[in-house]
MDTraj code that builds the backbone (N, CA, C; nanometers):
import mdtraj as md
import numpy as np

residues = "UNK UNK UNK UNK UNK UNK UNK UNK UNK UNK UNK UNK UNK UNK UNK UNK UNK UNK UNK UNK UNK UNK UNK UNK UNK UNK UNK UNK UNK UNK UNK UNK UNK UNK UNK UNK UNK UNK UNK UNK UNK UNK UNK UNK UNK UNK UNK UNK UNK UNK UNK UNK UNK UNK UNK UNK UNK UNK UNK UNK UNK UNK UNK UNK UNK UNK UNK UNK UNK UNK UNK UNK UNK UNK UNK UNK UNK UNK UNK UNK UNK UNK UNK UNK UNK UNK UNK UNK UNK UNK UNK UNK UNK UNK UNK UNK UNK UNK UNK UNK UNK UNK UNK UNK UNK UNK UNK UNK UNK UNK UNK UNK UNK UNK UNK UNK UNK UNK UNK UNK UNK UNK UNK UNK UNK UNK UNK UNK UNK UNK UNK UNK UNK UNK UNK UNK UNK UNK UNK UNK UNK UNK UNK UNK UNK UNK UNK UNK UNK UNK UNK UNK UNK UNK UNK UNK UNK UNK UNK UNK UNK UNK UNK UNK UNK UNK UNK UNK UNK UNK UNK UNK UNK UNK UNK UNK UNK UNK UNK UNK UNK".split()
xyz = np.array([
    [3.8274, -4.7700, -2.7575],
    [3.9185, -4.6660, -2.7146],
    [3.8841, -4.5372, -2.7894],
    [3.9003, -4.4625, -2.6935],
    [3.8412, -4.3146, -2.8014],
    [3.9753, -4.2275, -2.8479],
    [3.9771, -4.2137, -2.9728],
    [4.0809, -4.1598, -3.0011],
    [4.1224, -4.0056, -2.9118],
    [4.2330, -3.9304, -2.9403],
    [4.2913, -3.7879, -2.8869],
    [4.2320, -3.6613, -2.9903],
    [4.1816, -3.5639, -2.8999],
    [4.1435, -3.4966, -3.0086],
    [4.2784, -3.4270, -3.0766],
    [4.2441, -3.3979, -3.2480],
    [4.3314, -3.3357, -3.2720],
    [4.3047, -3.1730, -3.3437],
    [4.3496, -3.0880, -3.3749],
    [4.3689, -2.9891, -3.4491],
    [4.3463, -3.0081, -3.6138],
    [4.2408, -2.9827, -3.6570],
    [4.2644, -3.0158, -3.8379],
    [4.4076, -2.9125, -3.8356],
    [4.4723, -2.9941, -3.9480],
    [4.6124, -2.9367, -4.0258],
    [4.7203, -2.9162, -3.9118],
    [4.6961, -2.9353, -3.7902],
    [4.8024, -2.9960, -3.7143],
    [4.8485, -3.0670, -3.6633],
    [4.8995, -3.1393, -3.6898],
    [5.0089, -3.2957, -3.6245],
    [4.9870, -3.2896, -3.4887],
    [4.9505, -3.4156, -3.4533],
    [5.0635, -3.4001, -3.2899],
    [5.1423, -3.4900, -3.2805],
    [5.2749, -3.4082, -3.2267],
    [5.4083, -3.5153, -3.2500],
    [5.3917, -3.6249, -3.1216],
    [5.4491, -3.7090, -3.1632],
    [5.4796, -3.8310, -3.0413],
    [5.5577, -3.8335, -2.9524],
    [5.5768, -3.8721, -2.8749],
    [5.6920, -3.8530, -2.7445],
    [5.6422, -3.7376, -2.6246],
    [5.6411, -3.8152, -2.5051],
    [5.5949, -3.7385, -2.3680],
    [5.6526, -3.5314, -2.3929],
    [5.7521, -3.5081, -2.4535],
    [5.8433, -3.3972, -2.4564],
    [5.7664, -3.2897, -2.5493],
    [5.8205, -3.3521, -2.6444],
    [5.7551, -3.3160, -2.7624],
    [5.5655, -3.2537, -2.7770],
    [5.5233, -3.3556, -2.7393],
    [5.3010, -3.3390, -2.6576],
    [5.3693, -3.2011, -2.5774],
    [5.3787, -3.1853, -2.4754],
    [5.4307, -3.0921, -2.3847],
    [5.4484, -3.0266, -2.4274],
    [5.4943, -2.9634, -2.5201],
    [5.5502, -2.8619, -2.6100],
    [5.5008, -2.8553, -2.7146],
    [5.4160, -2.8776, -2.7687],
    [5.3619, -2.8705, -2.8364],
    [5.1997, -2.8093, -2.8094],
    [5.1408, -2.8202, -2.6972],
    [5.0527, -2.8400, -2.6104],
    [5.0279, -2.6852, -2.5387],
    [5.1735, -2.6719, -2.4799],
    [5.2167, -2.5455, -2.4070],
    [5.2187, -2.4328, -2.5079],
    [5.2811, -2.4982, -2.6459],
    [5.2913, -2.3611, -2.7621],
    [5.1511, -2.3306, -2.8132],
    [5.0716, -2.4290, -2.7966],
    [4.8976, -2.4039, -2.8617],
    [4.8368, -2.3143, -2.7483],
    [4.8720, -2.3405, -2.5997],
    [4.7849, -2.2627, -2.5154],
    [4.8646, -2.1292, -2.5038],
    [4.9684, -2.0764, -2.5281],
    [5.0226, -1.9434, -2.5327],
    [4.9824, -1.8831, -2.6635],
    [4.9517, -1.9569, -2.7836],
    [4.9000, -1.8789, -2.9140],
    [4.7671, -1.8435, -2.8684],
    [4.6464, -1.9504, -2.8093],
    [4.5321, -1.9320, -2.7866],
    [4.5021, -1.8043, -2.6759],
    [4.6237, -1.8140, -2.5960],
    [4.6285, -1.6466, -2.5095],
    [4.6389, -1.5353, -2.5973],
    [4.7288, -1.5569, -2.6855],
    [4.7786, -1.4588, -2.7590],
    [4.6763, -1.3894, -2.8407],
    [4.6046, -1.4517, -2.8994],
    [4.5039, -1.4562, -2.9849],
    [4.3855, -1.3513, -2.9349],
    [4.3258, -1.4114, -2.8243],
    [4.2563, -1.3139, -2.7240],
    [4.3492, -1.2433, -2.6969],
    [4.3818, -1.1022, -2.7406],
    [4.4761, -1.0062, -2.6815],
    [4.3848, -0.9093, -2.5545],
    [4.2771, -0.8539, -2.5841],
    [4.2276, -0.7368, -2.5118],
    [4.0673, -0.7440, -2.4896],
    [4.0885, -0.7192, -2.3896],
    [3.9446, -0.6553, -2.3770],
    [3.9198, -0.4856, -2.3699],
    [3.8245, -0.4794, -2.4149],
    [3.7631, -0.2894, -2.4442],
    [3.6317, -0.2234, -2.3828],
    [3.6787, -0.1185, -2.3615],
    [3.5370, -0.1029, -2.3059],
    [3.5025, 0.0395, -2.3694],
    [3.3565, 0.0284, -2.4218],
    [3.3368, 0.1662, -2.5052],
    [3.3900, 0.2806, -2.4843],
    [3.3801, 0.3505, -2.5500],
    [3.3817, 0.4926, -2.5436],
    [3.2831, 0.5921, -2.4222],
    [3.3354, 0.6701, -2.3289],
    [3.2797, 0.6732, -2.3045],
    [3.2888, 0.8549, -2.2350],
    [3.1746, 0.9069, -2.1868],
    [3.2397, 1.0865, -2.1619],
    [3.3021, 1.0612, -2.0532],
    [3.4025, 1.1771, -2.0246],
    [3.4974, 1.1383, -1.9439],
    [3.4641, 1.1626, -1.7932],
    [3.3380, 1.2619, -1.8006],
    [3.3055, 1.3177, -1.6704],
    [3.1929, 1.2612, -1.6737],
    [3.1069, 1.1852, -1.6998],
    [3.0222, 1.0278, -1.7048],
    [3.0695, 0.9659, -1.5926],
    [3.1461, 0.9027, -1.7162],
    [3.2665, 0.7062, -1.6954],
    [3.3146, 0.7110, -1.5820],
    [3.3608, 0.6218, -1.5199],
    [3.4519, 0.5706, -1.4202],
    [3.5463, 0.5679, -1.5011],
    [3.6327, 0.5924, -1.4122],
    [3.8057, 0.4871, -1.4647],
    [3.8323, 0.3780, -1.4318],
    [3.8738, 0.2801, -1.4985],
    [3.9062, 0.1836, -1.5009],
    [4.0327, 0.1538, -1.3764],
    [4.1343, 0.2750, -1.3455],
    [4.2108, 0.2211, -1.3002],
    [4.1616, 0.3120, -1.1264],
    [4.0506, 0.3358, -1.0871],
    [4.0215, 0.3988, -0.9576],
    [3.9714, 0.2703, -0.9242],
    [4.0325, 0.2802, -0.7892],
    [4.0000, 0.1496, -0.6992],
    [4.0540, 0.0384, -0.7721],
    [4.1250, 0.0324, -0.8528],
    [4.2188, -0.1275, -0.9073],
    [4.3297, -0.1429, -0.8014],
    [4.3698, -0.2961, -0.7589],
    [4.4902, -0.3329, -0.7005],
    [4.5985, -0.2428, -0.7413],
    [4.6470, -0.2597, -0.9055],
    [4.7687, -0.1882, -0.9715],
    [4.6766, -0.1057, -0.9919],
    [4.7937, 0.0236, -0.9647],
    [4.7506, 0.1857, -0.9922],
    [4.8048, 0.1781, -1.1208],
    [4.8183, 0.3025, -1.2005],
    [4.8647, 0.3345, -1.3469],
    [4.9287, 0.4779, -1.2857],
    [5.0238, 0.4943, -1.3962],
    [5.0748, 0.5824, -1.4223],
    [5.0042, 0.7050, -1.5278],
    [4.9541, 0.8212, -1.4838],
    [4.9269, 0.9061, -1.6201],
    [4.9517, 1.0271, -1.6510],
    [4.9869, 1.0414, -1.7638],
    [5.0648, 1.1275, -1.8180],
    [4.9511, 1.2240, -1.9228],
    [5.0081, 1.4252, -1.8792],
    [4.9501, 1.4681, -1.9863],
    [4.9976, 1.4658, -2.0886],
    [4.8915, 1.4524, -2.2166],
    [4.9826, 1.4604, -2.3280],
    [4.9478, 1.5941, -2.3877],
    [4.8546, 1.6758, -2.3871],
    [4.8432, 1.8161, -2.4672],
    [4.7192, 1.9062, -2.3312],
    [4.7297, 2.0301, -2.3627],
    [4.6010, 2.0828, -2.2703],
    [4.4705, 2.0319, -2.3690],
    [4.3718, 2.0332, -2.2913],
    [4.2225, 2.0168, -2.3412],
    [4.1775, 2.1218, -2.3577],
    [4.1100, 2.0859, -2.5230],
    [4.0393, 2.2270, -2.6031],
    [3.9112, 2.2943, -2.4860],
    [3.9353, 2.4146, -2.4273],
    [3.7885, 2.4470, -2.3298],
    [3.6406, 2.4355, -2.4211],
    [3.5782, 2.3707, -2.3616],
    [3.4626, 2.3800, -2.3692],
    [3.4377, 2.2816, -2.4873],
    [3.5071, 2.1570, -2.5282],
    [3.4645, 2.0355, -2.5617],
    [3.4514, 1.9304, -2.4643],
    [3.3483, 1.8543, -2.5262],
    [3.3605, 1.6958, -2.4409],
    [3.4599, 1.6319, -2.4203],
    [3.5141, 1.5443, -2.3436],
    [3.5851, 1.4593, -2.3445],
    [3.5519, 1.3378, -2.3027],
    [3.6258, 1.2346, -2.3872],
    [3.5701, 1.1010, -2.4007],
    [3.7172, 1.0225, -2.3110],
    [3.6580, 0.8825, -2.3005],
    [3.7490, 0.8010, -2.1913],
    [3.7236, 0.6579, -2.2955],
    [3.8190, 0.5727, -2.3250],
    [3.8398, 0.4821, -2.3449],
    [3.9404, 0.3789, -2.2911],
    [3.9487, 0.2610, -2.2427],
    [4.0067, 0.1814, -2.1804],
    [4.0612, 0.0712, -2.1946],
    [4.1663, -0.0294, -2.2542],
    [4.1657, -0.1241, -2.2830],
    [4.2629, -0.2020, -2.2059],
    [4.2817, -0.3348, -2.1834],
    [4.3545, -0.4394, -2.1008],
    [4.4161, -0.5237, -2.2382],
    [4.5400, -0.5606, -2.2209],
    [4.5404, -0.7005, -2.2616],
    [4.4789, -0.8176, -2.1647],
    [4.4850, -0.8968, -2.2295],
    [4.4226, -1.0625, -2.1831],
    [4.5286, -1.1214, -2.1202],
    [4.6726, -1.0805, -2.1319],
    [4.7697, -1.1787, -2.0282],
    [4.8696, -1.0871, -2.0287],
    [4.9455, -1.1202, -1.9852],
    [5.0963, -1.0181, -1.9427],
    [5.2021, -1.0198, -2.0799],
    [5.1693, -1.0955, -2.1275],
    [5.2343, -1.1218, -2.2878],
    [5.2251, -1.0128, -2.3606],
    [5.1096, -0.8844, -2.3731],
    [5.0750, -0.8206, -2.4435],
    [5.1570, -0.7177, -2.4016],
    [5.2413, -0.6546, -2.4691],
    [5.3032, -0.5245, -2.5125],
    [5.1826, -0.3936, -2.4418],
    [5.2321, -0.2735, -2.3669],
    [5.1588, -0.1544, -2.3295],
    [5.1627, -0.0825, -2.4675],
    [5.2437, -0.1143, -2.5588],
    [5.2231, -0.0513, -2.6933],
    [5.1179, -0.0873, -2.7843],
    [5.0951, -0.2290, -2.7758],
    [5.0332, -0.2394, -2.8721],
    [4.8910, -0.2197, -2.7762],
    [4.8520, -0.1879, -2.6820],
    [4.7435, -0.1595, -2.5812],
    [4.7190, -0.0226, -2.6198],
    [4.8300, 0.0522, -2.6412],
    [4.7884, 0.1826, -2.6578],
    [4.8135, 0.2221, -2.8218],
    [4.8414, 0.1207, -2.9256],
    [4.7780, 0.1520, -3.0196],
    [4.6150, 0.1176, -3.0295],
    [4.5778, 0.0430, -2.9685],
    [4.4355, -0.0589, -2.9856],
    [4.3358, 0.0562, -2.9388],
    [4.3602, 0.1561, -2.8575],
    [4.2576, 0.2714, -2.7333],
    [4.2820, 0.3497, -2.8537],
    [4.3720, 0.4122, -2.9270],
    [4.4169, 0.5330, -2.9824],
    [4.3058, 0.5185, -3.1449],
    [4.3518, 0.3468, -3.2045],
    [4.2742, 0.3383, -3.2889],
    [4.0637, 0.3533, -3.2763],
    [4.0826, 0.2940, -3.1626],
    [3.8850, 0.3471, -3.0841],
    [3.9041, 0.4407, -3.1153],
    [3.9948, 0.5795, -3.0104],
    [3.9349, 0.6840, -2.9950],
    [3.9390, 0.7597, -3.1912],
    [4.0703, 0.7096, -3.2764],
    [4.0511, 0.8379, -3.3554],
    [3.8902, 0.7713, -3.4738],
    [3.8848, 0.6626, -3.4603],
    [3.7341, 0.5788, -3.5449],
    [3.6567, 0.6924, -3.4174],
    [3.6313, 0.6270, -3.3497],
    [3.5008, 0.7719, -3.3146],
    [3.5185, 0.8881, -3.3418],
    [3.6197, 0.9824, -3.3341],
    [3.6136, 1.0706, -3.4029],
    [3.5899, 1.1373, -3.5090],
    [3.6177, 1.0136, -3.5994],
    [3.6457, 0.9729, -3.8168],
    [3.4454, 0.9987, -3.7906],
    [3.4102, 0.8785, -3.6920],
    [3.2360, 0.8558, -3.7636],
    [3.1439, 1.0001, -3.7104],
    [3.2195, 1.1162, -3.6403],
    [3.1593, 1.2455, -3.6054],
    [3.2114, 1.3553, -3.7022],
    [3.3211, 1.3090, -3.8443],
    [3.3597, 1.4248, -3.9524],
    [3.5125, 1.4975, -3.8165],
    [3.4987, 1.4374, -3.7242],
    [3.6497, 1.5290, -3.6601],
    [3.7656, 1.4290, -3.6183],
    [3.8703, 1.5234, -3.5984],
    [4.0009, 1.4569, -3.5585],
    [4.0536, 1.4613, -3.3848],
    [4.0744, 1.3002, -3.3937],
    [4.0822, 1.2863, -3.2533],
    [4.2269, 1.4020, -3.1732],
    [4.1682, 1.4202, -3.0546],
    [4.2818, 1.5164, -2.9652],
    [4.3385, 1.4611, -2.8661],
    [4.4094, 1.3612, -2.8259],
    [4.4742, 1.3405, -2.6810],
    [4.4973, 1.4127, -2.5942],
    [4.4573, 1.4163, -2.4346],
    [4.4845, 1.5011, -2.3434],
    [4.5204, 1.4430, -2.2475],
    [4.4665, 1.2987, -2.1949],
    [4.5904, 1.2685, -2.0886],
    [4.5743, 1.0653, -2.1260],
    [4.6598, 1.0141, -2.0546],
    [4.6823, 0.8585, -2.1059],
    [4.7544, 0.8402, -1.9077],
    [4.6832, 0.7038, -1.8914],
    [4.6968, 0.6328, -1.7839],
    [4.7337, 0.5151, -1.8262],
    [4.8649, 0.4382, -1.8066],
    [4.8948, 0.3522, -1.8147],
    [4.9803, 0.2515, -1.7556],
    [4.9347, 0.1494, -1.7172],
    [5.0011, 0.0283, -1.5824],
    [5.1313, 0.0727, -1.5941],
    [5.1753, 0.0352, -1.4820],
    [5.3052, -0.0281, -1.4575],
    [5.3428, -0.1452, -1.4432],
    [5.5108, -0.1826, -1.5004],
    [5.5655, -0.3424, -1.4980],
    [5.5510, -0.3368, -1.3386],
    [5.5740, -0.4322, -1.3099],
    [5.5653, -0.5921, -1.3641],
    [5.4487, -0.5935, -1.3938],
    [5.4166, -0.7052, -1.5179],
    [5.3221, -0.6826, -1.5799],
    [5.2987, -0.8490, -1.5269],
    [5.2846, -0.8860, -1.4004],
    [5.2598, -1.0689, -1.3896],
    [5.1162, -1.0583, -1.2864],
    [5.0846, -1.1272, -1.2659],
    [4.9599, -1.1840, -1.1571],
    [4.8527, -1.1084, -1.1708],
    [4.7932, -1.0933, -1.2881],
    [4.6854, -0.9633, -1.2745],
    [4.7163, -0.8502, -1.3145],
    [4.8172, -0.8497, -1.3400],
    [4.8494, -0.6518, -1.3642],
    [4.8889, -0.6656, -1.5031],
    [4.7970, -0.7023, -1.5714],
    [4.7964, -0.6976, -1.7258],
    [4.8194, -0.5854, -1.7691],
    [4.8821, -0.5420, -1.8897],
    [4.9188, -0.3930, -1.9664],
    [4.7449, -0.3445, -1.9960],
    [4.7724, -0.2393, -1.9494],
    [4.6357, -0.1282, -1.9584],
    [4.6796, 0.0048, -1.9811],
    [4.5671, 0.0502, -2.0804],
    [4.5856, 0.2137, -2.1462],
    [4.4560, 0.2879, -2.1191],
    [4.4384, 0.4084, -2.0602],
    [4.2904, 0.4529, -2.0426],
    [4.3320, 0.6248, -2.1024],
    [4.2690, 0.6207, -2.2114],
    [4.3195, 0.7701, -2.3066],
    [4.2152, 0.7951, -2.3041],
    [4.1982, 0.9566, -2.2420],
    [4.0925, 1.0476, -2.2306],
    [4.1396, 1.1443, -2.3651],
    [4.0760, 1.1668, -2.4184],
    [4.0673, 1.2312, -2.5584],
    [3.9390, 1.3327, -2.6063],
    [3.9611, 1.4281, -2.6746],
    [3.8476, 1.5084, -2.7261],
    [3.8462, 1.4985, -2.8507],
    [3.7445, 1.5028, -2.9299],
    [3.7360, 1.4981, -3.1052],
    [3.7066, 1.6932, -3.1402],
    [3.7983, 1.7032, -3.2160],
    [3.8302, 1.8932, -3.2846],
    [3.7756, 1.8425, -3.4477],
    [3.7618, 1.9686, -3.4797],
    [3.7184, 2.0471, -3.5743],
    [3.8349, 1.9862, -3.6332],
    [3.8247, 1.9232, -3.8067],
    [3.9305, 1.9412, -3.8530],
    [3.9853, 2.0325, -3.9208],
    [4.0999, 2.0406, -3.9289],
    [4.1441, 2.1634, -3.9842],
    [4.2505, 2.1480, -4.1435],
    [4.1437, 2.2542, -4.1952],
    [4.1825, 2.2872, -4.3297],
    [4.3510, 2.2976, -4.3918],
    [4.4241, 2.3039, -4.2992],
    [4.5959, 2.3306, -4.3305],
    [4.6210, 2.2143, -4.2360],
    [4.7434, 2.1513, -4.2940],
    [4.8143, 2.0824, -4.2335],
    [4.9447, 2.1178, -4.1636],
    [4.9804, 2.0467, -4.0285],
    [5.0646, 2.0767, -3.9335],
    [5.1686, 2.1299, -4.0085],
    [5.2848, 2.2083, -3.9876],
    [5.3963, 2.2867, -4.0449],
    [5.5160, 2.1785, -3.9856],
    [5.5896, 2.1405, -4.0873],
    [5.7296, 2.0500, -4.0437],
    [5.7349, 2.0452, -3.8846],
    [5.7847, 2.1483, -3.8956],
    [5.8164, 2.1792, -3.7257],
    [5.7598, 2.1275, -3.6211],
    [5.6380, 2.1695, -3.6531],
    [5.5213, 2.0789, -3.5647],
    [5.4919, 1.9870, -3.5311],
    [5.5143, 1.9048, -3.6799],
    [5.4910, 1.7319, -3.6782],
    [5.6051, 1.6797, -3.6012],
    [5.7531, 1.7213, -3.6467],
    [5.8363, 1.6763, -3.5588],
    [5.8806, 1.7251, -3.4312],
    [5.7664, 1.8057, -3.3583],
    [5.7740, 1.8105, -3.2639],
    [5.7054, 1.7343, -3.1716],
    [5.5978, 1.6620, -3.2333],
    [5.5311, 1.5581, -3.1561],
    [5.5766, 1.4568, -3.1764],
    [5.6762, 1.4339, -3.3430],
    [5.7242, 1.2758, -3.3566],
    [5.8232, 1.2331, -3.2402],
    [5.9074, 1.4006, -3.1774],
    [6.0330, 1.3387, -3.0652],
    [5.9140, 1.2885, -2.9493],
    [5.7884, 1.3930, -2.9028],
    [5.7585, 1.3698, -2.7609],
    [5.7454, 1.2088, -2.7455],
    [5.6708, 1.1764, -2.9046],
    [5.5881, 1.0368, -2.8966],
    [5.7518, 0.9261, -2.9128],
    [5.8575, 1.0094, -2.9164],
    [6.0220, 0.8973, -2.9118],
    [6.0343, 0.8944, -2.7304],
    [6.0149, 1.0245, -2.6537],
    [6.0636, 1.0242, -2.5484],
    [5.9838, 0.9450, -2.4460],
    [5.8148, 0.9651, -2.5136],
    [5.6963, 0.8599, -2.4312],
    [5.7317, 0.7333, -2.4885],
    [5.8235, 0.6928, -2.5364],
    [5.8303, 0.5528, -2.5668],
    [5.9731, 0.5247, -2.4665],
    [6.0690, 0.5890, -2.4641],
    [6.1742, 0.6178, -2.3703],
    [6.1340, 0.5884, -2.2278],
    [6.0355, 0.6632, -2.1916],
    [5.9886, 0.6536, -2.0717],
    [5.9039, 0.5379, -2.0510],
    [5.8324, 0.4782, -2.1506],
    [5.7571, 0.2928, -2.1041],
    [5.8662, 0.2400, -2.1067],
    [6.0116, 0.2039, -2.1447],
    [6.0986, 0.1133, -2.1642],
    [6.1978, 0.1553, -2.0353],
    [6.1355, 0.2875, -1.9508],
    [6.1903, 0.2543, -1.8435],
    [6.3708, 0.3062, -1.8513],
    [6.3715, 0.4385, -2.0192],
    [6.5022, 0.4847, -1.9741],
    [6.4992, 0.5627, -1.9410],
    [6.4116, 0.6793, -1.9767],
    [6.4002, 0.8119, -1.8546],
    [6.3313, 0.8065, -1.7637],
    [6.2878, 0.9030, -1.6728],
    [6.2653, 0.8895, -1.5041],
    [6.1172, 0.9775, -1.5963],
    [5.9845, 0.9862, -1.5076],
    [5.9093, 1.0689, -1.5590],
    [5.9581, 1.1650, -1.5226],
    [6.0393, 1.2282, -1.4401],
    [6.0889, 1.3902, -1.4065],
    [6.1623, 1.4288, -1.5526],
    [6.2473, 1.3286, -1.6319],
    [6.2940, 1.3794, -1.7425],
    [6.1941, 1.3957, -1.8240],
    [6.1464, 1.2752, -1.8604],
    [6.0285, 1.3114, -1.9242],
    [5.9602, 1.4291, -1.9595],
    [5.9031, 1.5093, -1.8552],
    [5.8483, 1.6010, -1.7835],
    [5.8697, 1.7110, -1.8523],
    [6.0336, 1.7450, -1.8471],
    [6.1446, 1.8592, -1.8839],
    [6.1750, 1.8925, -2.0009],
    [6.1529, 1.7322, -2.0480],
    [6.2261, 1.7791, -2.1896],
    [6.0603, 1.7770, -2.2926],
    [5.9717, 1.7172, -2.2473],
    [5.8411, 1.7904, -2.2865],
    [5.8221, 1.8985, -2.3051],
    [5.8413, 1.9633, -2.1879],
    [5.7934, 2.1237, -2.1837],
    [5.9448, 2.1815, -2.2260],
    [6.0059, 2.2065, -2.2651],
    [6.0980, 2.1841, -2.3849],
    [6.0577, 2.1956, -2.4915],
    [5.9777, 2.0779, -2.5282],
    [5.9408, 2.0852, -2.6995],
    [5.8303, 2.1915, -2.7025],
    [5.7514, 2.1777, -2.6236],
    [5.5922, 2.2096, -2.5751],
    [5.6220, 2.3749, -2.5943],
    [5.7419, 2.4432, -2.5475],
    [5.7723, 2.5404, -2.4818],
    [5.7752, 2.7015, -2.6666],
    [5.7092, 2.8019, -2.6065],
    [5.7270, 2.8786, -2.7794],
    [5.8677, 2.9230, -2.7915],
    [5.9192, 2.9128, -2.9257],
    [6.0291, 2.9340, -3.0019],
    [6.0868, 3.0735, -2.9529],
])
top = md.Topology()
chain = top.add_chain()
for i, resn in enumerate(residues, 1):
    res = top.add_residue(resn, chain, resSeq=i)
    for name in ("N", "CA", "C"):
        top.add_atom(name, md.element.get_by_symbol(name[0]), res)
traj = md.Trajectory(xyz[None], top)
């Protein structure tokens, strides 16, 4: 008789219920685990997008104007199952784009972000595609004001993935912050 394989340092409990569940909790960690797939860096007027010609369209949003007359780069990432958070998708693109920037001496720039829509079941895994430019860094740092003027936008773009404002609010109260004193 050939024994069951097992897991070094994990048990498997006995009873039809118990296997089952136990079984089911190993293959949702092993999803979990594989979170994303990535796809390089890439120029933006190059690359394809990831989400042209996909079943699920994305939603995308500007986030700042683009500096004239820099490159812009495209990065793309998926989670691996519907389990994965659009947040932590769009920390995973944000961390690519500002490392490429770090290994060129500049600081990454966001200019626009495409990202799925729920339902996030049958294929329509959470996806982030942030087109970004790398700037000059700069010698002074942002003025209070400033910083917390991007800390609300980046409260209200989180407002708007959770689906409590409409993008028309969104929109408004952006150009709002966006808007000179």
């Amino acid at each position: 008789m050939v024994a069951p394989y097992r897991l070094p340092l994990i048990p498997v409990v006995s009873g039809g219920i118990m296997k089952s569940i136990y079984y089911l909790t190993l293959g949702i960690v092993i999803l979990l685990v594989a979170c994303a797939s990535t796809t390089p860096v890439q120029i933006a007027s190059v690359g394809k997008s990831e989400f042209d010609g996909a079943v699920y369209s994305g939603q995308t949003t500007d986030i700042e104007a683009p500096v004239p007359g820099l490159e812009k780069y495209r990065v793309f990432q998926q989670g691996a199952t519907g389990f994965v958070s659009v947040q932590n998708v769009r920390s995973g693109v944000e961390e690519i784009a500002n490392s490429f920037c770090a290994r060129k001496g500049k600081t990454m720039h966001a200019v626009s972000e495409t990202a799925s829509k729920p339902p996030h079941i049958l294929g329509n895994f959470p996806r982030v595609e942030l087109i970004f430019q790398c700037i000059d860094r700069q010698g002074t740092k942002p003025s209070p004001n400033e910083t917390d003027k991007y800390g609300k936008i980046e409260a209200l773009k989180k407002l708007l993935d959770s689906g409590a404002l409409t993008q028309q609010e969104f929109e408004a109260e952006k150009a709002k912050l966006l808007s000179p004193p």
